[in-house]
N, C-alpha and C positions, 0 to 999 in steps of 0.2 A: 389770487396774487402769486406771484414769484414764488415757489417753497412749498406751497401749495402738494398736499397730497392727496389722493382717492385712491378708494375701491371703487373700479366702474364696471357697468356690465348694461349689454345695449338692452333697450326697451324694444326691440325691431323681433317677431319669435321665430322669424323665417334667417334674421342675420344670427340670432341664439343658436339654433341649428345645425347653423354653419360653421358655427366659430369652434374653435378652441378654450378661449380661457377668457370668456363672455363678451366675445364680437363689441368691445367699448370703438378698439379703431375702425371696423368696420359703419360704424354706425358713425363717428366723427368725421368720416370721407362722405358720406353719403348726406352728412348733416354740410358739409364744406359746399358740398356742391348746389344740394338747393336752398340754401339761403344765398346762393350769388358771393360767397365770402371768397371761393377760386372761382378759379373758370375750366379747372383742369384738376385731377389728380395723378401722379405718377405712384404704381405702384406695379407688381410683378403679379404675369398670373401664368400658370400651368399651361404650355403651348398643347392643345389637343388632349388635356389631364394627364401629362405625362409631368410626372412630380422631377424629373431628371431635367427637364429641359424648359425653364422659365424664363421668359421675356417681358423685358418691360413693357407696360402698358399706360397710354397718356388716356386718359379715362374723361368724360365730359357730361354722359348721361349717369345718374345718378343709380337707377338700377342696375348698372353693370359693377356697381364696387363690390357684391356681393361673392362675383368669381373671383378674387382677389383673398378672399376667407382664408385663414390658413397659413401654416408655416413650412415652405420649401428648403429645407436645411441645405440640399443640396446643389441650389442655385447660387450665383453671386454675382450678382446684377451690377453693372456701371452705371449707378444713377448719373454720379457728378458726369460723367462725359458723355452722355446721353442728353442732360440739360443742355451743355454746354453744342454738341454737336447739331441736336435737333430742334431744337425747342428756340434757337435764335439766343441763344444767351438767356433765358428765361428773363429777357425785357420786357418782350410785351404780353407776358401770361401771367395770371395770378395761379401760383399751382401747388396746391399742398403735396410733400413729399412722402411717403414712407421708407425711411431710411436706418440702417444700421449707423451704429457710429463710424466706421470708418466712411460710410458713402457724404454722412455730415461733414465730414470735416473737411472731407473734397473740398463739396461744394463751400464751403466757409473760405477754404484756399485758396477758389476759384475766383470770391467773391472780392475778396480782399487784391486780388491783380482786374478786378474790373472785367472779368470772364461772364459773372451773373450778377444780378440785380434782386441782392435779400429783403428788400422791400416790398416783392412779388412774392418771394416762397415761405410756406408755413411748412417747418422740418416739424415732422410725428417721427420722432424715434422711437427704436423698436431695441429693448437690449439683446443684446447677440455675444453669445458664446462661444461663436466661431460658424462656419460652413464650411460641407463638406464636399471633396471634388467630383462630377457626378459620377464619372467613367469608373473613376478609382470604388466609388462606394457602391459603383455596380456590383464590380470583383467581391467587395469585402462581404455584401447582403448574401451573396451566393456560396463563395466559399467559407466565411466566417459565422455567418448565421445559418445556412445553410436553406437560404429560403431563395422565392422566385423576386427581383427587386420590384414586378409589375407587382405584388398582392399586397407591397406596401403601402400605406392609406397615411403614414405621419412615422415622425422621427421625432424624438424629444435624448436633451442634453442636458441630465439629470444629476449632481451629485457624483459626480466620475464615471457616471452607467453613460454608452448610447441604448435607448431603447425603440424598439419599430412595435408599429400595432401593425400586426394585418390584420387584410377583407373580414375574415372569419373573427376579430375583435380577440385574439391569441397578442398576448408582447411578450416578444424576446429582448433579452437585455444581455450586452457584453460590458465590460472593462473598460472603459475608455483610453486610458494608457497602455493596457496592454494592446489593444487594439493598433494605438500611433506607433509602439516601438515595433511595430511589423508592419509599418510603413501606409495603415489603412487610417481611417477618425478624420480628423480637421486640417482644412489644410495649411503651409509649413505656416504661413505668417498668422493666421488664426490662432494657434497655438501659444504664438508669444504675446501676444497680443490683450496689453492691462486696460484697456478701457470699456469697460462691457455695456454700463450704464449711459446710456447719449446725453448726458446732463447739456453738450452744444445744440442739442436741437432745439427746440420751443416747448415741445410736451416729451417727455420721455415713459416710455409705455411697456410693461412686462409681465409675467407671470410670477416674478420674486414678488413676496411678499404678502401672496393670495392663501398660501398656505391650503389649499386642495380645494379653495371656494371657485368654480366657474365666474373669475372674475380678472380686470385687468390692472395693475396696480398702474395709478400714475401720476407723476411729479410732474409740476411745474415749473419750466425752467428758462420760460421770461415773458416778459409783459403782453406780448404778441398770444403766446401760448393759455394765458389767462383769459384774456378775452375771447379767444378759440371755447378755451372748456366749459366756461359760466358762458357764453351766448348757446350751445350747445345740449347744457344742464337744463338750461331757460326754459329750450328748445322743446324739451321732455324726450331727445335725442340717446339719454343716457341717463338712468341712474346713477346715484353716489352715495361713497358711506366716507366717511372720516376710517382711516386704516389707526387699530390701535397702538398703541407702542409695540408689543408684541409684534407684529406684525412688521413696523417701522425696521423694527432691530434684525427680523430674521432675512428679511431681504439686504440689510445694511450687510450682515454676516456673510450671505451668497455672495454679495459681491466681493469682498474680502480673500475669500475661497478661491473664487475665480482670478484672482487676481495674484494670491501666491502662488498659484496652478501654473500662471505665464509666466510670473520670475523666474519661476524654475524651470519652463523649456527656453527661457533665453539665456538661465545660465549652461543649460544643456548645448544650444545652440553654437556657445561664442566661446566657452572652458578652454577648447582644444586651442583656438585661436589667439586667444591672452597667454599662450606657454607656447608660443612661435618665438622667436628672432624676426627681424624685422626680414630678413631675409627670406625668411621660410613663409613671411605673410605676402612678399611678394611672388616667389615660388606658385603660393597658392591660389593665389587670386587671378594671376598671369597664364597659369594651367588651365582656370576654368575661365576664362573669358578670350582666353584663346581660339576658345569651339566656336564662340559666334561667327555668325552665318550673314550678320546683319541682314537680317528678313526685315528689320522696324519693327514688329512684331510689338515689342515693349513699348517704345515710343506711342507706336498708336492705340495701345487700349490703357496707359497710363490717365487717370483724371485730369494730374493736374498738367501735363503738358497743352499746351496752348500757342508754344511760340506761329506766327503765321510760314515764316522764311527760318527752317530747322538748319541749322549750321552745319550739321553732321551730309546733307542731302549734299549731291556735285554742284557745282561751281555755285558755293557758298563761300568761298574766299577760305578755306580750309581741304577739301575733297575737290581734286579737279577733276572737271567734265569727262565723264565717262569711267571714272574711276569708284571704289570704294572706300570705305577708313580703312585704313592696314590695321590687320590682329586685331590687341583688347581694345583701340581710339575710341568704338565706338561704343561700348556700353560702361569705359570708363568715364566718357564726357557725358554723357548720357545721367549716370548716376548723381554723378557731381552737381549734375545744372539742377537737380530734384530733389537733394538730400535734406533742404532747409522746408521743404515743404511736404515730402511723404509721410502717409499719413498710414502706410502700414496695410494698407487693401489685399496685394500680394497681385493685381492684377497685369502687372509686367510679367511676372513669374510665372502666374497661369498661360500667359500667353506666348511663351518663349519654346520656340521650336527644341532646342538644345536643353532643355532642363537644367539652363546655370541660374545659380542661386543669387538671381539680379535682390529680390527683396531683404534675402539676410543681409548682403552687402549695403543696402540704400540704410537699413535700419538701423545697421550697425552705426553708420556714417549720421544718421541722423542723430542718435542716442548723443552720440558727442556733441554735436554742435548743438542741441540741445541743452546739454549743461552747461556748457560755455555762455550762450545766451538767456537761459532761462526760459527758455517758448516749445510751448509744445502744437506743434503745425493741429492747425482746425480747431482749435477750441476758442478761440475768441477772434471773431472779425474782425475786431478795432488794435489787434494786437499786429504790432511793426513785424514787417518779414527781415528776418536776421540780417541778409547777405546783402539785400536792397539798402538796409538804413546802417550798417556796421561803418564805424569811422576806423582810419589808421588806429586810430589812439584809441581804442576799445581792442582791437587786435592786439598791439599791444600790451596794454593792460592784462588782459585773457591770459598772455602768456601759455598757452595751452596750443600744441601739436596734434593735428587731427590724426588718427593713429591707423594707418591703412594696411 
């Protein structure tokens, strides 16, 4: 049921093998798929074994969830717009996901403006501690570890260490902060970023809490997700132990850890900016959205964008035919249309020819309106989107100035 915890770890000795920290999800796709319970899995695998350069994969034979083993730190996949792009809306597929919490709560986003259909998708979260950029973390393996990035074989985000194993089964481990304050580790929204545990998925699934047992801890976190695990268990798909308190508590701790870790780069982040004048915040923000190039770049590898007829494109009754938005029009409207629903991915940011700081901006802008409403974008489907449901008289009420 709901609350539900394990220690799991696959009964499969070829997915053992493979796995990391006891192939439980590896064995839970491959158990999805033939019992008929999806028709599909989406999960990410090594394009050609190169750990840099991961692509989603819509998976349908059951043998093939085995390349999918494994943890690509330095990938960061667009599940939500992936669904959303390719897969028709995930209407007519039943498809279990593997997803970090931010790619959940996309899709929860998406789900909630009628973009997908959660009646089809079983979310397997995966907790995540951030990832890393690839390009960037080529640079940092080479000149900061001082190694070749091809003889890396895994990367773990340990306790404030990054640690790599190479080929030869050698691991080197640096600092983690020190590592970010020379501009190398996770990238920028990773970093601020408090929700580590996907409690929105259906099952949420990790290495906290296993404490050095080759195993997968995992929570249940709704009715869909219980019937997944115990048909599964059934299945003899997976072993399971009851995790003891001990075990309860230290992963509850990690998470705690991780979670001061972000408050403290978003107070790092925003410090400078709360001792502006209102002046100096428009100064600043006018500088850096100045550079845009408007490529779309943002727009289109954002989740939750979805509009069909984008206002910002010419002759939408705002940009006429043949023209562009003048200056910052475009990734200040841009922001604004998305701030009630960003979910913190950073994948505008990855995507932005110009390196302006579109996701500290969207986040910032979210954090408030956030408080104002009390919602936090992707954690619960059945919760109202702010800007959609807000009356006069609740504005209002609020009394609160969005602070730009």
């Amino acid at each position: 049921m709901k609350g539900d915890m394990y220690l799991a770890r696959s009964s499969d000795d070829e997915i053992l093998k493979r796995s990391e920290h006891g192939g439980a999800v590896t064995s839970l796709l491959k158990f999805a798929l033939e019992s008929k319970m999806v028709d599909a899995v989406l999960a990410i695998k090594a394009r050609d074994g190169d750990r840099y350069d991961g692509v989603p994969m819509l998976i349908t034979d059951p043998e093939a969830v085995i390349e999918t083993a494994g943890s690509l730190h330095c990938v960061s996949p667009n599940f939500a717009r992936f669904l959303k792009e390719y897969v028709n809306g995930a209407f007519d597929m039943k498809i279990a996901v593997v997803c970090k919490p931010c790619d959940a709560r996309a899709i929860i986003e998406l789900a909630k403006r009628a973009q997908i259909n959660m009646d089809n998708l079983t979310l397997i979260g995966l907790n995540c501690t951030g990832t890393l950029p690839s390009v960037v973390s080529k640079q940092m393996f080479r000149e900061e570890f001082e190694v070749n990035p091809a003889d890396i074989i895994r990367e773990d985000l340990e306790e404030g260490k990054l640690i790599i194993t190479l080929k030869d089964g050698t691991e080197k481990q640096k600092d983690l902060d020190e590592l970010e304050q020379k501009g190398y580790g996770r990238r920028e929204n990773c970093r601020r970023c408090d929700i580590n545990i996907p409690i929105m998925a259906d099952i949420a699934c990790g290495k906290w809490g296993t404490d050095g047992k080759k195993a997968t801890f995992i929570e249940v976190c709704s009715e869909k997700g219980s019937d997944f695990i115990e048909k599964a268990i059934e299945a003899g798909y997976i072993k399971v132990e009851k995790p003891d308190s001990a075990a309860i508590e230290s992963r509850k701790k990690r998470n705690e850890e991780e979670i001061s870790l972000a408050r403290k780069w978003q107070e790092r982040d925003f410090a400078s900016l709360r001792d502006m004048s209102t002046e100096e915040k428009f100064n600043y923000w006018h500088g850096q959205f100045s550079r845009c190039i408007k490529c779309y770049g943002c727009r289109d590898a954002c989740p939750i964008c979805y509009c069909k007829d984008c206002i910002l494109e010419a002759d939408r009754g705002i940009v006429a035919p043949g023209e562009i938005p003048p200056d910052i029009m475009f990734p200040m409207v841009r922001s604004v249309h998305v701030m009630d629903s960003c979910v913190n991915c950073g994948q505008c940011q990855d995507a932005c020819s110009m390196d302006l700081p579109l996701a500290r901006f969207i986040f910032m802008l979210n954090r408030e309106l956030a408080e104002i409403f009390k919602n936090e974008p992707g954690m619960d489907v059945n919760a109202p989107i702010p800007l959609k449901s807000v009356t006069d008289e609740e504005l209002t009420v609020a009394g609160v100035e969005l602070q730009f």
